[in-house]
N, C-alpha and C positions, 0 to 999 in steps of 0.2 A: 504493500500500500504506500511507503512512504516515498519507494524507488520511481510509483508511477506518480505521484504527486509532484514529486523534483522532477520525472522527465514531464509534467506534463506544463510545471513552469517555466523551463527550458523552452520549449516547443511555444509557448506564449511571450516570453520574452522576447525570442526572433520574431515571432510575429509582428509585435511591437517595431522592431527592430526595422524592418521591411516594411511596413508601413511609415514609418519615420524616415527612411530614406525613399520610397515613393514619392511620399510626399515632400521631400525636401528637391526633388526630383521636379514634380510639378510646380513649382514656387521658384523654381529655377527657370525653369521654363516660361512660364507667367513671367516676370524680370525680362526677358532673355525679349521675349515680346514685346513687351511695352517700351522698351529700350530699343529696337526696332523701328517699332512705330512710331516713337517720339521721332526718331533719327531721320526717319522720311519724312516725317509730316514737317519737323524742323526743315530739313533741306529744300521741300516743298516750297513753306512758305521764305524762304529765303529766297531761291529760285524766282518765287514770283516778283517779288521786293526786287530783283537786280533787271526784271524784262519790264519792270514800270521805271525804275530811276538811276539804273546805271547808262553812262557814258559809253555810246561804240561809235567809234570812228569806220566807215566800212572800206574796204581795199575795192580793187576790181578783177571780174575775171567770173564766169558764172556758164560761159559756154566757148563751144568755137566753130569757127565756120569749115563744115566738111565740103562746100561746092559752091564753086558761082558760075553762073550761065546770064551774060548780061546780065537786065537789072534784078534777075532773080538769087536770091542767097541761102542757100542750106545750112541750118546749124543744128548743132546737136538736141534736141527733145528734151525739153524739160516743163516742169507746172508750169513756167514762167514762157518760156518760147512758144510755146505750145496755145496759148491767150488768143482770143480773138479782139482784134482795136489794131490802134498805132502804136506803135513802141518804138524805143531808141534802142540803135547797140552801138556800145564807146568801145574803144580800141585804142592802143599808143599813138596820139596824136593827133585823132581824128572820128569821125561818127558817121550813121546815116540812123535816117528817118526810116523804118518799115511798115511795109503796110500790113492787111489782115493776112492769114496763113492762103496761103493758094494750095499748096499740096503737102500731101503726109507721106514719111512710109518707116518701117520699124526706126527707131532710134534717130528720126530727121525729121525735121520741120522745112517748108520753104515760104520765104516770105518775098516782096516786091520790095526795092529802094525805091521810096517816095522825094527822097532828097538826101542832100551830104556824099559822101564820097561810097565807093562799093572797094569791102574789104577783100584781101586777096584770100586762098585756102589756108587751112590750117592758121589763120589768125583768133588766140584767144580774145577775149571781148565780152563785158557785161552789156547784159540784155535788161533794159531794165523802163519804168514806166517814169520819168522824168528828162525834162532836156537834156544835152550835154551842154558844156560850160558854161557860157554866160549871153547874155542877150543880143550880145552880136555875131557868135559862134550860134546858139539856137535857133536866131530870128533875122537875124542881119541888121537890128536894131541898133544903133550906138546908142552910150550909155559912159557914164562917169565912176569911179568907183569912191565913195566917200567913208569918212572914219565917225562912229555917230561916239559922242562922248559918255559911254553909260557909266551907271556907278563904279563898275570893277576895273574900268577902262575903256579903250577904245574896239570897240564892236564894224569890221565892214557891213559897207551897204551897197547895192548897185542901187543908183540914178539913172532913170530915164526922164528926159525934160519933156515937157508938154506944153498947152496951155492951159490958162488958170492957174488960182490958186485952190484948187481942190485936188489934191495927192492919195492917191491909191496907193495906201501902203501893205504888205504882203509878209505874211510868217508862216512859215514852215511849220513840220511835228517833228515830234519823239528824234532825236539821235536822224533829222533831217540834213539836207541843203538847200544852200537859197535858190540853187535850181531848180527844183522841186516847184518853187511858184511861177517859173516860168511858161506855164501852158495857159496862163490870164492874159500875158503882155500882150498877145495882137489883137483880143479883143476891148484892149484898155489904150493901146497905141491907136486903133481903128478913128474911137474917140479925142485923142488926141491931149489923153488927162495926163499927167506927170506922175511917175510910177515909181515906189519906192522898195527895193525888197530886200530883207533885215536880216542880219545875223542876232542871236542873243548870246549869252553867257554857254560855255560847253561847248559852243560851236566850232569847228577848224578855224582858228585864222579871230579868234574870239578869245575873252579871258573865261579863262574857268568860275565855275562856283566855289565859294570857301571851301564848301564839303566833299565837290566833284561828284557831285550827282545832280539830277534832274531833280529840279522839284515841281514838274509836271503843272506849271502856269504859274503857282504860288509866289515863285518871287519872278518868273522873267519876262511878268506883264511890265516890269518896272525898264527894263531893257527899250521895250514897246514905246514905253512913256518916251524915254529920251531920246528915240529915233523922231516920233512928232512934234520933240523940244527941237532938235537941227531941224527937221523941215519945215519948224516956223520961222528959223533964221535965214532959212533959203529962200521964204516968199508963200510957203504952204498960210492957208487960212482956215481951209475944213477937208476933211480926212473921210476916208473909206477904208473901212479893212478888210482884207480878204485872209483868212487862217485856214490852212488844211490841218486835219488830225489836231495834234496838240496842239497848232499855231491857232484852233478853235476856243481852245481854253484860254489860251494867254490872252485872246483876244476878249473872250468872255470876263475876264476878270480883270482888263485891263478898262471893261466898261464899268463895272461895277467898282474899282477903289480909284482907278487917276481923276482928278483933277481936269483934264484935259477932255474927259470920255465924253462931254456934250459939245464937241468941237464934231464930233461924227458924226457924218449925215446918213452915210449905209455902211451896211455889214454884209459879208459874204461867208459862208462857210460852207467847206465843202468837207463831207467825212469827220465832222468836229467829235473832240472828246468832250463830251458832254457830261458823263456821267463816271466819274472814276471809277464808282463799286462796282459799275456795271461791267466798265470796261475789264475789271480784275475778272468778274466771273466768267469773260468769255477769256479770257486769257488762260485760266485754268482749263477750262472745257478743249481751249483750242491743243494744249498739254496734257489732255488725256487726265486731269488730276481732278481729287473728289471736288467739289461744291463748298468746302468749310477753308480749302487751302485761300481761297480768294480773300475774304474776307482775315486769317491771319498773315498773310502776302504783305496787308493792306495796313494791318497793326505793324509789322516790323518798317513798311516804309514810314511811318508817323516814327518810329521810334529812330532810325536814320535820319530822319530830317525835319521833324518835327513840326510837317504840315499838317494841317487840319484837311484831312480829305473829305469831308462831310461837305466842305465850304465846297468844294471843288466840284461841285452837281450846279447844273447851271438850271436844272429841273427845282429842285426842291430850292435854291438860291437864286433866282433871276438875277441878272447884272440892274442896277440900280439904273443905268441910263439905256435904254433898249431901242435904236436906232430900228428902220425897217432890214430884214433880213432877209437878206437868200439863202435858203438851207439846200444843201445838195449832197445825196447821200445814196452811195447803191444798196441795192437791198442783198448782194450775195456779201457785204463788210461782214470778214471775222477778228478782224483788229476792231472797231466802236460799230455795236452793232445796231442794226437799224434802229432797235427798240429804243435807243438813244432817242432818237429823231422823233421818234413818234412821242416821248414822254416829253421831248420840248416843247414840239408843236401843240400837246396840248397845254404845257405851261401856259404856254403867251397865249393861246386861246382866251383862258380864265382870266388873264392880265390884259386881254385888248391890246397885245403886243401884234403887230405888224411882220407875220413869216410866212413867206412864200418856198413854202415845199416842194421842192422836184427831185424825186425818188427815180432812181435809173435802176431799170429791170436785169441787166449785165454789170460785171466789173467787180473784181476786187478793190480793196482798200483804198482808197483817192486815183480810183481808174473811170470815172466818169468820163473823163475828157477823154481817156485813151478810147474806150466804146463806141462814144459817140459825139465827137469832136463841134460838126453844125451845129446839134443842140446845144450844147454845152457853152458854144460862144455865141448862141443868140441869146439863151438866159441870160448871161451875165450881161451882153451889151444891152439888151432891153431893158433889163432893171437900173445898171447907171442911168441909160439915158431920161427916166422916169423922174427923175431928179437933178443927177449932176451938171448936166448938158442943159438945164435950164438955166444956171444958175448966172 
């Protein structure tokens, strides 16, 4: 009796025993998870924190031409070559205008030169939806290049002169170029208005931010502000903005805090960032990552740089001074997605705010113009002329 009683404590003690390293086992495990997950969800929201406010400068180089035949040119297939509109392709020293795809075949696209030079084979070359250089390389436009005095230092500009004093001034988005506002100038030159188009803080050839990061309109409406301080010393009297992408925010927030913002008769936006949280959540979606990373993406940028992103909805915030608007937005945008547009448009609705929506059925991200070029510059010339052209 007492030999089965000690083997049967033995036989209970290992039990113990085994259950206490099971379980020490599972709790390891549990740990091992959560540790994990934090680790991704952390990288996550960091990730998204660095595709809202870090600095990239971009290189070139994104395809190359396998064939020309006259003005026809074969390049290699990609999302991007592969786009139905107008597109540029830059190369060492030189560009052309292309037109819509003409033919396909595995791994080649061919498109038409519309204008500029035709590259020879095998030259690399980015393929990409904004001008190449500057407005007399783009347009054949002459133009001045000016130094605008902003707080950090001296920011370029290109000058195009006009008549009047009413100055179309133009900003860019997100980790842009000033080229980028280049596909307004001939319907702003047509008119004959003086055209102005900005570099801000981050920018090449621009001073940095203290922090070297974006802070996505918050401070480089102020940039904005002192571009329409020089081009009141040039002879400007009232202003128009035109903002793609983020140049939509700066412009938005540059109506709502400057001083100067009732100097502006119209506004233009094409593809604007309207809504910051919003634009987080597609940025996550467009990353494959859950719904909850957006929104801590959104806490670690306030905690780099300690904007109020709340303010930065032009929705739930309307700018203080609300000039009449051109909104222009396609409806396939996975960088500020429609929804954007439609929750502005109903803002100013309930505000008796003045916006004229025109939503284009084709086109990625600020490819409106590329899609559909005529529309694109009768919009904008009709609506200056509703106004400026009176003046």
């Amino acid at each position: 009796m007492r030999t089965s009683r000690i083997r049967e404590k033995s036989v209970g003690k290992a039990d113990a025993g085994r259950r206490t390293r099971r379980g020490r086992r599972w709790w390891i495990a549990g740990l091992a998870i959560v540790v994990v997950l934090a680790g991704v969800t952390g990288f996550g929201a960091w990730f998204g924190s660095d595709q809202s406010i870090g600095v990239v400068h971009y290189g070139t180089g994104n395809t190359e031409v396998l064939a020309v035949r006259g003005d026809l040119v074969t390049l290699t297939q990609t999302p991007e070559t592969g786009k139905p509109g107008a597109y540029w392709l830059e190369w060492t020293g030189s560009y052309a205008m292309l037109g819509d795809v003409v033919s396909r075949a595995p791994g080649r696209v061919t498109r038409k030169v519309l204008r500029g030079s035709t590259p020879s084979v095998g030259t690399p070359g980015y393929f990409g939806n904004v001008p190449p250089g500057d407005p007399q390389v783009a347009w054949g436009i002459g133009y001045t290049e000016i130094m605008v005095p902003t707080e950090l230092g001296p920011a370029p500009a290109w000058y195009v002169p006009g008549d009047g004093d009413t100055w179309v001034v133009a900003v860019h988005g997100q980790n842009g170029r000033r080229k980028a506002e280049l596909k307004i100038l001939p319907a702003v030159h047509r008119l004959r208005l003086p055209f102005l188009d900005i570099s801000y803080r981050n920018d090449e050839g621009a001073p940095p931010s203290p922090d070297g990061l974006l802070h996505l309109g918050d401070s480089e409406w102020r940039d904005l502000e002192a571009a329409l301080r020089q081009a009141q010393m040039m002879g400007a009297r009232r202003f128009v903005l035109y903002g793609t992408s983020m140049g939509g925010q700066i412009v938005g927030q540059f109506l709502d805090r400057s001083p100067l913002a009732n100097l502006v008769d119209q506004a233009i936006m094409d593809a604007p960032m309207i809504d910051v949280g919003m634009t987080a959540e597609q940025g996550a979606k467009n990353h494959h990552l859950p719904a909850f990373i957006a929104g801590l993406s959104n806490q670690v940028v306030r905690w780099r740089t300690g904007v109020d992103l709340d303010r930065l909805s032009l929705i739930r915030h309307p700018p203080r001074v609300r000039p009449p608007l051109l909104l222009i937005h396609t409806l396939p945008d996975t960088d500020h997605p429609i929804q954007e547009a439609y929750g502005l448009v109903a803002a100013g609705r309930r505000l008796g705010w003045e916006i004229q929506f025109e939503p284009f059925g084709q086109g990625a991200h600020t490819e409106a113009w590329n899609v559909d070029r005529p529309r694109y510059d009768r919009l904008v010339g009709d609506f200056l002329a509703r106004n400026v052209t009176r003046r």
